[in-house]
ZASEFI-105071 format. One line per 5 residues: their letters; for each residue x, y, z of C-alpha. Coordinates in Angstrom, 1 decimal. Layout:
N
A = X Y Z  ...
This chain:
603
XXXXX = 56.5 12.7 -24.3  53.1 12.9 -23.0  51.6 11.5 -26.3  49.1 8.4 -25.3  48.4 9.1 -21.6
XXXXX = 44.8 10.2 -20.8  44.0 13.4 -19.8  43.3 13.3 -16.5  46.2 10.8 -15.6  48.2 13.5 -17.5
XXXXX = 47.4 16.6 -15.1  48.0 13.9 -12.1  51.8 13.8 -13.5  52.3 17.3 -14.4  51.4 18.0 -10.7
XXXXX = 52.4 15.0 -8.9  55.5 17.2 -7.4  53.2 19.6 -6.1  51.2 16.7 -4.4  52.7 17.2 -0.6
XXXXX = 52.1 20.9 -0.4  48.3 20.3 -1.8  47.5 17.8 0.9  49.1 20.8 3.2  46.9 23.0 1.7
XXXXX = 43.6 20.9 1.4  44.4 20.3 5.8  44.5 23.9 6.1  41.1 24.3 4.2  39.4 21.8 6.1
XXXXX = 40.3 23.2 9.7  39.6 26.9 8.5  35.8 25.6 7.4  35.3 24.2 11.3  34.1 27.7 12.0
XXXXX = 34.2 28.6 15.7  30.5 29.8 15.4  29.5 25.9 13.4  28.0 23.5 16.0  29.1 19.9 14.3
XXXXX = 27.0 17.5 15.0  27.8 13.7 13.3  26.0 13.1 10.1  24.4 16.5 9.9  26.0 19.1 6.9
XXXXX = 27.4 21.9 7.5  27.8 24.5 4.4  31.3 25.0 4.0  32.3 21.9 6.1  30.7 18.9 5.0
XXXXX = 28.7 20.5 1.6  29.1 17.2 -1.0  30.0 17.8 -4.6  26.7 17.3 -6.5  26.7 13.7 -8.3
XXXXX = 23.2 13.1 -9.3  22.8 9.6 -9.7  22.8 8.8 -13.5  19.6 7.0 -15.1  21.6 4.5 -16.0
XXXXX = 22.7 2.8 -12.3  22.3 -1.2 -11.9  18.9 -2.4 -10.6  20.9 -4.3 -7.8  19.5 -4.9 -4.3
XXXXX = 21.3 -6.2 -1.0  18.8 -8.2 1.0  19.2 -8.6 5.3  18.9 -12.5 5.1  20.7 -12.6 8.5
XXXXX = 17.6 -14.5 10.7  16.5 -16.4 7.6  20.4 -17.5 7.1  20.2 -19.1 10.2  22.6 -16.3 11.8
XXXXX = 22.2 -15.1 15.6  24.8 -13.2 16.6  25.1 -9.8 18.9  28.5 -7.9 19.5  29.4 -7.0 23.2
XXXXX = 27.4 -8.0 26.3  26.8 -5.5 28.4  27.1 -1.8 29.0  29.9 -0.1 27.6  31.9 2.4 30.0
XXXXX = 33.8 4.4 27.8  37.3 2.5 27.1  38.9 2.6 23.8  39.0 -1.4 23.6  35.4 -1.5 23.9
XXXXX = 34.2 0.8 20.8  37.0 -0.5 18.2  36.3 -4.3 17.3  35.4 -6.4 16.1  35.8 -8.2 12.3
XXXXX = 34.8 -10.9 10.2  36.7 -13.9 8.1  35.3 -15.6 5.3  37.1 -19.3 4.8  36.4 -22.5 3.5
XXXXX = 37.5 -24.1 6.5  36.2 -27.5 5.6  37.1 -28.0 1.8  33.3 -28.6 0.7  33.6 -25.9 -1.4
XXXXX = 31.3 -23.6 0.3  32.4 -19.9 2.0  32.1 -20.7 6.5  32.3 -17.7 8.6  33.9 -16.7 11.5
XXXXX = 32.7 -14.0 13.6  34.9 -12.4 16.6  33.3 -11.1 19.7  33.8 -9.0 22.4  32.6 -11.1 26.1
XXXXX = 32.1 -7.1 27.2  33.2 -3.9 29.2  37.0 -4.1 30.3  36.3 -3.5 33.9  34.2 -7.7 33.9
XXXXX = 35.5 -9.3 36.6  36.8 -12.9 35.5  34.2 -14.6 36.5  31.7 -12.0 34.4  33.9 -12.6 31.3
XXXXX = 33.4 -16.7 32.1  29.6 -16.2 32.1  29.4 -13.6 29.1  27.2 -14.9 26.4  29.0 -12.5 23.5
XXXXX = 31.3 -15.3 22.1  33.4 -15.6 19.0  31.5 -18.0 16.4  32.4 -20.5 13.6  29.5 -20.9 11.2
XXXXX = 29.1 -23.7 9.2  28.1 -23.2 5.3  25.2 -25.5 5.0  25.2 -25.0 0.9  21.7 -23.9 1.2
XXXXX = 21.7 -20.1 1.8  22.0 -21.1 5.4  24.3 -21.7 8.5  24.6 -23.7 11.3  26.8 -22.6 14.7
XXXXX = 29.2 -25.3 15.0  31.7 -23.3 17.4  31.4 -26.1 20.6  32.0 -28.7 18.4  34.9 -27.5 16.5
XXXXX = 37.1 -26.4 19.7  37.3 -23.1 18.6  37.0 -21.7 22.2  37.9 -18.2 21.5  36.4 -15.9 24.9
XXXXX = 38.0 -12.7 25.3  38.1 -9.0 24.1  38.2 -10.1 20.2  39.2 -7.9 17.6  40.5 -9.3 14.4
XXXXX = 40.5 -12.9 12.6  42.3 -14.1 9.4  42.4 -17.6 8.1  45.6 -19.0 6.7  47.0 -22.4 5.6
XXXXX = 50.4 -22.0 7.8  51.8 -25.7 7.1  50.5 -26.3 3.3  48.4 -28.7 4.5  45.4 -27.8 2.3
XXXXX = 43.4 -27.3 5.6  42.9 -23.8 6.7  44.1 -22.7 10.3  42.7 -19.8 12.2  44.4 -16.6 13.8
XXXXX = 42.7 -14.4 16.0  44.0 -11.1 17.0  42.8 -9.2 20.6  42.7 -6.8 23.3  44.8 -9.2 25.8
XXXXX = 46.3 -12.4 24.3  46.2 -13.5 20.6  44.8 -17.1 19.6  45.9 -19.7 16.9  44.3 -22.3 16.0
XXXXX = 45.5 -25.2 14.2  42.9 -27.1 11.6  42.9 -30.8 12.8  41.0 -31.3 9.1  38.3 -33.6 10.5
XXXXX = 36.0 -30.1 11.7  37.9 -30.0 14.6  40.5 -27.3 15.6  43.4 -27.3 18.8  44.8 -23.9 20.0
XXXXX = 48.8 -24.1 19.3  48.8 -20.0 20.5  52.3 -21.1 22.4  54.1 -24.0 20.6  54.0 -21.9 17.0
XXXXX = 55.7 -19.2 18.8  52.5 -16.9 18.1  51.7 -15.9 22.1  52.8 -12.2 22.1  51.6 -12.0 25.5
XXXXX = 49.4 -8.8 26.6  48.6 -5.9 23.7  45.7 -4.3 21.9  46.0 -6.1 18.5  44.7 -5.4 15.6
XXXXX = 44.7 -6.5 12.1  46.4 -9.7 10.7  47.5 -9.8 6.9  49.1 -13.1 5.7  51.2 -13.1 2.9
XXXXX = 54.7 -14.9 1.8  57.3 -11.8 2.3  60.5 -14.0 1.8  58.9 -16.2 -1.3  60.1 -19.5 0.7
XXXXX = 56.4 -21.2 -0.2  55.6 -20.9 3.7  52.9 -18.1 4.8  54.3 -15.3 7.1  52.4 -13.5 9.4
XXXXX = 52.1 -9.8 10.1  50.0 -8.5 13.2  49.7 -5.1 13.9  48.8 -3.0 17.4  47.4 -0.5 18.0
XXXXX = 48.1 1.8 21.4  49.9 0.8 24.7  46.2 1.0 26.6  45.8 1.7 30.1  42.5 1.8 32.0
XXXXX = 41.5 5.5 32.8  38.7 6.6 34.2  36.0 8.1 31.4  34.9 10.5 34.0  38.1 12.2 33.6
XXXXX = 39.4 15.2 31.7  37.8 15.2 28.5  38.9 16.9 24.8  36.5 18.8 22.8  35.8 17.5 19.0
XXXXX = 33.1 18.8 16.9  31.4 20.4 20.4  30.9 17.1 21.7  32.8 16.1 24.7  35.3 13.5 24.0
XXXXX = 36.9 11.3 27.2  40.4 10.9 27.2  39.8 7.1 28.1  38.5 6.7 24.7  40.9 9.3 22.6
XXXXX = 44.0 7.1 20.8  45.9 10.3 21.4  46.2 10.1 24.6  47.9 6.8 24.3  51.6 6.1 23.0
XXXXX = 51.4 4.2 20.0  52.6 0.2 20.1  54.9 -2.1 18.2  53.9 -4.3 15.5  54.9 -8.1 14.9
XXXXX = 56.6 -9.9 12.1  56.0 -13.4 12.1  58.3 -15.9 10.0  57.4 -18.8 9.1  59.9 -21.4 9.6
XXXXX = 58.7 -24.1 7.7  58.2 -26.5 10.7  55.6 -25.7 12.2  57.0 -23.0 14.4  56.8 -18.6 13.6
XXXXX = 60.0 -16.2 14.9  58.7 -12.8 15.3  61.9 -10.6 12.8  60.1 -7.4 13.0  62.7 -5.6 14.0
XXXXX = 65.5 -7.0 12.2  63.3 -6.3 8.7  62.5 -3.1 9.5  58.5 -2.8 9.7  57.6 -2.5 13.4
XXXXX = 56.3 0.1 13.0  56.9 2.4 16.7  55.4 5.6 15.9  51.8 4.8 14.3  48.3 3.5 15.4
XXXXX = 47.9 0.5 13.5  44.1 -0.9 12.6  44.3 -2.2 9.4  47.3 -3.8 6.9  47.9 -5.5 3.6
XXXXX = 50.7 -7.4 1.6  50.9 -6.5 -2.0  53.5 -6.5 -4.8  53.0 -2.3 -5.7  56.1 -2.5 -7.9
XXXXX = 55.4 -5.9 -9.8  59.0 -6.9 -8.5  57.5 -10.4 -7.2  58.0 -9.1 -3.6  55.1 -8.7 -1.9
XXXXX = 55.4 -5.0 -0.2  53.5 -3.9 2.7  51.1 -1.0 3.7  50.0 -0.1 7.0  47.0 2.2 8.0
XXXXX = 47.4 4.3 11.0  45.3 5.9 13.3  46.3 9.8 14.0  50.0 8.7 12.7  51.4 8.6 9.6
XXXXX = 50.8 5.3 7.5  53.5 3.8 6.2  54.7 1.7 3.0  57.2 -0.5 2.9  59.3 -2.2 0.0
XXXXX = 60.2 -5.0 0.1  64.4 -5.2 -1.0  63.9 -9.4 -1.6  66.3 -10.0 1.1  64.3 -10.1 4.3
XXXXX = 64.2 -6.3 5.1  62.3 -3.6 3.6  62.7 0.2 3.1  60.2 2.4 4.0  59.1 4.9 1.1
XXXXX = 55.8 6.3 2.7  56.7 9.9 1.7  58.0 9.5 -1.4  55.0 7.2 -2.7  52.4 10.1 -1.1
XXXXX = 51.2 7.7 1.4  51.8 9.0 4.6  48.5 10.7 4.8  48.4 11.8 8.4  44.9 11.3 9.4
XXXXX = 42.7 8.7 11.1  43.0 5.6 9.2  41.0 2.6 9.8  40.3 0.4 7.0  41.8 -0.3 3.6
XXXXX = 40.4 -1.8 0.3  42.5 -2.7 -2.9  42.2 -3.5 -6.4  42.4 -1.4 -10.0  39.6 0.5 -10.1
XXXXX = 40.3 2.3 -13.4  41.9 -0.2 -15.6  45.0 1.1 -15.8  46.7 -2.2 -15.0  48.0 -1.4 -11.2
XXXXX = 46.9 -1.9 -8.0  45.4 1.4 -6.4  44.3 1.6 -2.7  41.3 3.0 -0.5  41.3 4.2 2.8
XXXXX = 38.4 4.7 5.3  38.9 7.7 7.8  37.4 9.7 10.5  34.8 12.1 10.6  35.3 15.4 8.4
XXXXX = 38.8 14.1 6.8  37.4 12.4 3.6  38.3 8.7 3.1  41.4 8.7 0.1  41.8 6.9 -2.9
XXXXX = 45.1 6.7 -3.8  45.2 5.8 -7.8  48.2 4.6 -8.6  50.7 6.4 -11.1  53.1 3.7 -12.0
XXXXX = 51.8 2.5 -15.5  52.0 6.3 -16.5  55.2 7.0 -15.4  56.7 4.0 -16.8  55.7 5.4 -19.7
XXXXX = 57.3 8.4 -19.5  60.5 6.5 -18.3  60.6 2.4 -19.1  63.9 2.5 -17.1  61.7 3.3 -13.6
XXXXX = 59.7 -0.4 -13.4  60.3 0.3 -10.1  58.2 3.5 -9.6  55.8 3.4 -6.7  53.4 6.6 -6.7
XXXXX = 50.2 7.6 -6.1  47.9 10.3 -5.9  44.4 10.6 -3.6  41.9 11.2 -6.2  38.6 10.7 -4.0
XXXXX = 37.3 14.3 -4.6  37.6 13.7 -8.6  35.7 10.5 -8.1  33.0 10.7 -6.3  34.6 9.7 -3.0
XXXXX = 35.9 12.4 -0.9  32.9 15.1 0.3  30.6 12.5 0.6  32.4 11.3 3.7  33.1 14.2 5.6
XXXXX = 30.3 13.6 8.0  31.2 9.7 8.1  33.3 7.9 10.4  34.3 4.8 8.3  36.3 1.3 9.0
XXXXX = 35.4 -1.7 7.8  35.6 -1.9 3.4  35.9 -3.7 0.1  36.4 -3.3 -3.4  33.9 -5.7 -5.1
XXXXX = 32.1 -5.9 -8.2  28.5 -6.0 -7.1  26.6 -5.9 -10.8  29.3 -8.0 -12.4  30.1 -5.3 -15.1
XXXXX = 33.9 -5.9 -14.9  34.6 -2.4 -12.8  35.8 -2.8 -9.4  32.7 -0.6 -6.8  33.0 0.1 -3.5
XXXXX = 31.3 -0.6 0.0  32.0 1.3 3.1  30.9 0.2 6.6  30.1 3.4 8.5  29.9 3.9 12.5
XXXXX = 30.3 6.3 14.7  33.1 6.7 17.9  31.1 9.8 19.4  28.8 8.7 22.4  25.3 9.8 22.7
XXXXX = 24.6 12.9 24.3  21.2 11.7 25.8  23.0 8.4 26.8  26.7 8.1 26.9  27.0 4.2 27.1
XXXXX = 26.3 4.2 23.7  27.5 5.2 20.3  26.1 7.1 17.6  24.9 5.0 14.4  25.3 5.9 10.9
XXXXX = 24.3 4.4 7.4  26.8 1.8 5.4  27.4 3.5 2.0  27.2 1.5 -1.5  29.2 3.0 -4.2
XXXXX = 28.8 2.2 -8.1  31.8 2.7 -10.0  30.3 4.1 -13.6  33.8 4.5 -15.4  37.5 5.3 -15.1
XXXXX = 36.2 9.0 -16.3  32.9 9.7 -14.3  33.9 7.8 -10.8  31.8 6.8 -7.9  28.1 7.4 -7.6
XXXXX = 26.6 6.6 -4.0  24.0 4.2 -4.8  23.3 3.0 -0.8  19.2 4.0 -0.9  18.6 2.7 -3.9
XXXXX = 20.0 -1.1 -3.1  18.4 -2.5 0.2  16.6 -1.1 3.2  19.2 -1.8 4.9  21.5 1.4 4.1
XXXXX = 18.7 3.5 5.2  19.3 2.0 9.1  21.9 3.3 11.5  24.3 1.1 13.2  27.4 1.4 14.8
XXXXX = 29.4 -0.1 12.0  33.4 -1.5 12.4  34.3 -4.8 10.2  33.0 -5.9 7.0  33.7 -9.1 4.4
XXXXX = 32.8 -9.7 1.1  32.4 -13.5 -0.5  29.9 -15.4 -3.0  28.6 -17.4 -0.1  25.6 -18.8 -2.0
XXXXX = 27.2 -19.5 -5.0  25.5 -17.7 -7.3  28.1 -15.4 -9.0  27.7 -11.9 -7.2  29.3 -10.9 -4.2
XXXXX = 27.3 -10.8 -1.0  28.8 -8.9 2.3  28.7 -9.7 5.8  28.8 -6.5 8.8  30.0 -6.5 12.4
XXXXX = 28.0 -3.8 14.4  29.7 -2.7 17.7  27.2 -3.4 20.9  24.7 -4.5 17.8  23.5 -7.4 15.6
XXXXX = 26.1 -8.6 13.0  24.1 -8.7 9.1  24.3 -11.2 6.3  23.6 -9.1 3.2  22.8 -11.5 0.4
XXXXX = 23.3 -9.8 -3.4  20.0 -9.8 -5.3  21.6 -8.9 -8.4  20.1 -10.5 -11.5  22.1 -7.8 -13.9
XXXXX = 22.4 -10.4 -16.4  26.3 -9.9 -16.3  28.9 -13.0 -16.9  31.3 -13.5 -14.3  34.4 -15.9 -13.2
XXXXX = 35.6 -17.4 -10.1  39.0 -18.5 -9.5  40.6 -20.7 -6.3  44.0 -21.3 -7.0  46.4 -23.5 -5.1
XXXXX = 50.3 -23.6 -5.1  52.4 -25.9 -5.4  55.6 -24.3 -5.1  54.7 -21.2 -3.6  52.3 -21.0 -0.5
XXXXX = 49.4 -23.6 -0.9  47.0 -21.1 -0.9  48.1 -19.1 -3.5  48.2 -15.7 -1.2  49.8 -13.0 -3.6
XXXXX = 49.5 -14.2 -7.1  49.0 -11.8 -9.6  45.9 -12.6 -12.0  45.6 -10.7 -15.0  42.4 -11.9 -17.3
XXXXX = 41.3 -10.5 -20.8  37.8 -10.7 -22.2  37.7 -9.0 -25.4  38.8 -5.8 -25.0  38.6 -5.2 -21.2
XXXXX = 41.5 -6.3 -19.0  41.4 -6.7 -15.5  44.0 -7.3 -13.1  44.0 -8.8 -9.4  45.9 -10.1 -6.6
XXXXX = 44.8 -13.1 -4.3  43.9 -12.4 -0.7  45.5 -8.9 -0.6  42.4 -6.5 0.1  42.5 -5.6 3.7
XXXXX = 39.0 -4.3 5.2  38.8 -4.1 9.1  40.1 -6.6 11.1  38.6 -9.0 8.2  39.3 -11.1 5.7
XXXXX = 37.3 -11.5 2.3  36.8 -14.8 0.7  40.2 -15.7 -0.6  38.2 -17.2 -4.0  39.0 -14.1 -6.5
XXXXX = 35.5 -12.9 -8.6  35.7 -11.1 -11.7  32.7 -9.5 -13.4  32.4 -10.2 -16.9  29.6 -7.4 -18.5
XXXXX = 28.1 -9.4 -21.3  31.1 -11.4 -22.2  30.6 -15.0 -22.0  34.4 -16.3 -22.7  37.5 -15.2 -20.6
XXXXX = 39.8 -15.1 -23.8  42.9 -15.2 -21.4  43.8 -16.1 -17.7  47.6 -15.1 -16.6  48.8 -15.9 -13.8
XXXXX = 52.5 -15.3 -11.6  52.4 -17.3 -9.0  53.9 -16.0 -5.9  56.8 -18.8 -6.4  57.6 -16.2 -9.6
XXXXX = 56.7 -18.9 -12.2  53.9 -17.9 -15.0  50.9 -19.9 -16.1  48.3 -19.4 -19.1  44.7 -20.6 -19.0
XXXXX = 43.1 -19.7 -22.3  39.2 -19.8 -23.4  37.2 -19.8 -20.6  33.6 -20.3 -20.3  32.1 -18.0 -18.1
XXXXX = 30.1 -18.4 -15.3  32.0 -20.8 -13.4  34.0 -21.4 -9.9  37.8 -22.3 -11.9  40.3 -24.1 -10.0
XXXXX = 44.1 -23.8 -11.0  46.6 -25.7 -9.8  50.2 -24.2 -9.6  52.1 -26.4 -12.7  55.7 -27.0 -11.7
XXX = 55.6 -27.7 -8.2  56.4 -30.8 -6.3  53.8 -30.5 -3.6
């Protein structure tokens, strides 16, 4: 029964019952290793606590280097103004979007800031400086600040941003999510934008919100909108009773625990213009967890996009989607209710296996997860169960798990850095612990870089040896990944809390084919959010879904890259559109932006 299924995906089955008393026992093993005689300090090891697995890094690792070419680029930009006072708004944004806002073909930016501390009087937070920008792609490896001109006037406590084409206009319009009021912004397709916040029926008044995930739940061709929050925040004073974590003194001002967790929105769009929030009625607000981080994606391959949701000290929670505007929530019996301190989530099939697995950043000394997916085994133990969604957190096999007990992580992306056709890993790391010697501020730590080798050997850290910039500490929270040059390797752009944001251009050269692909729908949403791509090259097949990863209150390019190794020709492109209807491209040169139009459509 067993026959054909790798070994190591054939243990995960045999003991995929057992999976909910292991993750019982690996909690216990972690808090018995926080010996009461251990002093934890952040980033420091600790035999028996934060001892990594040894993965020596194989000979054979690509010669790849990420370059800072943030000043050069043209890019000026510092998070928060101010001093920080010790509120739990002030340490947790802010994130990046990557969007061709313009249609030149060329990856814009949009950066979200933070005007500063929460107790700024209104007329400090009118003469802050740390304002939200729009950048301008000037197709020449730099950018130009085009913010005033553009009428994106954005000035608040900014957390996330997300674009989305909302009326199918081919023009792409601009959601930004906050600590206070949220902001839409409607493209006016002449470089100009107007703030509808009010007439869309977008103006949730008053919350900490968080991340933003767009995605086409009911399949009507319209994007929906799902915005999640985080905690019901109230100012307390940070010279107040404090918690202990790790021996360093935590204030309750800036623990999530000591706030109730807060509702999250579900925006339908109605097709004219206008959103109703149906939350409730579909069954995903989600009371009980700390949200920071959310994608749509079609686990099951049913054509309905589900939903996942990361929370912070709550459960997370998946939802499936039932097709008729509600969804079921099967956290526990996927395996994905993982009660720890989720920030961050990252998607795509990192061992071939032909289903969509998920990875999750976490706090300090709980390992971030990666939850490879089961289903393509156990459909073939049982072709009747199509509908199997299952996973099992394999981080410790791969590479993954050890290496980040001593890392608070958010911000993240699955991308495929040396073009060798295997999705690897970047993780933006920063701490939430103040500094002893000066509490206004918060401890730094080093982004991590992670090769992915092979479906059988896993994740090597390769951060030192790309770029002098993974040997600097910052206080890291969101990160994007897009081809903003061009050039066919994926370059990533970081959001530092209280520091400078960095533009880390891929120096690559690997010699490695590639393919990019921009789709646009006709019948389903116009920007093709949730198509399932499945390409083969020879021998090597590789699936993806458009615009689903995730990160930290970011979005990646929506343009979907797909190393190549030394393939030249993409033998096969498949595509199933979000609409539901299939389309073949065949014998495709590589090394080429591809654009596909949905066939079928009447837009």
């Amino acid at each position: 029964m067993l026959e054909g299924i790798p070994r190591r995906k054939r243990r995960l089955l045999i003991t995929a019952a057992f999976a909910a008393a292991f993750i019982l026992v690996a909690s216990v093993v972690v808090i018995g290793a926080t010996r009461p005689d251990a002093t934890y300090r952040p980033g420091e090891a600790i035999e028996g606590l934060t001892a990594d697995l040894a993965r020596s890094l194989p000979e054979d690792y690509p010669r790849v280097t990420f370059t800072d070419v943030t000043t050069e680029a043209g890019i000026d930009f510092t998070h928060f103004h101010g001093s920080r006072t010790a509120q739990l708004p002030e340490d947790y944004g802010s994130g990046v979007a990557w969007g061709d806002y313009d249609n030149d073909g060329w990856q814009d930016l949009f950066v979200v800031n933070d005007v500063g501390p929460v107790t700024m009087t209104s007329e400090e937070i009118a003469a802050s400086p740390a304002r939200s920008v729009l950048y301008h792609n000037n197709q020449d490896g730099t950018f130009t600040d085009v913010t005033a001109q553009s009428g994106i006037d954005f000035h608040g406590s900014g957390m996330g941003a997300a674009w989305g084409d909302y009326d199918n206009d081919g023009q792409l319009d601009l959601f930004v999510s906050a600590w206070g009021h949220n902001a839409f912004y409607r493209n006016n397709g002449d470089g100009t934008f107007t703030n509808i916040t009010t007439e869309a029926g977008l103006d949730a008044g008053d919350g900490f919100w968080t991340a933003i995930a767009w995605g086409d739940f009911n399949r009507d061709g319209f994007l929906d909108l799902y915005v999640t929050a985080y905690v019901y925040y109230e100012y307390r004073e940070a010279t107040g009773a404090a918690t202990l974590q790790y021996e360093t003194e935590v204030p309750t001002a800036i623990n999530p625990s000591s706030f109730q967790p807060a509702r999250n929105l579900l925006y339908r769009n109605n097709a004219d213009g206008t959103f109703s929030e149906v939350a409730l009625e579909a069954g995903v607000r989600d009371t009980l967890g700390r949200s920071l981080a959310a994608t749509w994606t079609d686990f099951d391959l049913d054509g309905w996009p589900d939903l996942y949701v990361a929370n912070d000290v709550s459960d997370n929670t998946l939802y499936h989607n039932l097709g008729n505007g509600t969804f079921e929530e099967i956290s526990r019996a996927s395996l994905v209710a993982d009660y720890r301190g989720a920030m961050g989530l990252a998607l795509a099939d990192w061992d071939h296996d032909l289903d969509m697995d998920m990875f999750v950043t976490h706090w300090i000394a709980q390992e971030n997860a990666l939850y490879s997916s089961l289903r393509t085994q156990l459909i073939k133990l049982n072709p009747q169960r199509s509908d199997v969604i299952r996973f099992m957190d394999e981080a410790d096999r791969y590479g993954l798990g050890q290496i980040a007990l001593s890392s608070i992580a958010f911000g993240t992306a699955f991308l495929d850095y040396d073009n060798d056709s295997r999705p690897d890993l970047y993780v933006v790391n920063g701490s939430t612990f103040q500094q002893d010697e000066d509490p206004r501020l918060l401890i730094g730590m080093r982004d991590q870089l992670f090769w992915n080798r092979s479906s059988d050997a896993g994740f090597y850290d390769v951060s030192l040896v790309s770029g002098e910039y993974f040997a600097r500490e910052h206080v890291g929270r969101g990160g994007a990944v897009a081809d903003y040059d061009n050039d066919g390797d994926m370059d990533v752009f970081v959001v530092n809390n209280g520091g400078p944001a960095i533009l880390l251009r891929n120096d690559g050269n690997t010699g490695n084919n590639w393919i990019e692909l921009q789709l646009e729908g006709t019948a389903s949403n116009r920007l093709a959010i949730g198509a399932h791509l499945r390409l083969v090259t020879d021998s090597i097949v590789q699936i993806g879904e458009l615009g689903t990863q995730g990160s930290y209150l970011s979005q990646h390019s929506v343009v979907q890259h797909f190393g190549l190794g030394p393939h030249s020709i993409v033998d096969t492109i498949e595509i199933r559109w979000p609409s539901g209807t299939g389309q073949i491209v065949t014998h495709v040169p590589a090394n080429r932006l591809l654009r596909i139009i949905e066939q079928g459509g009447d837009r």
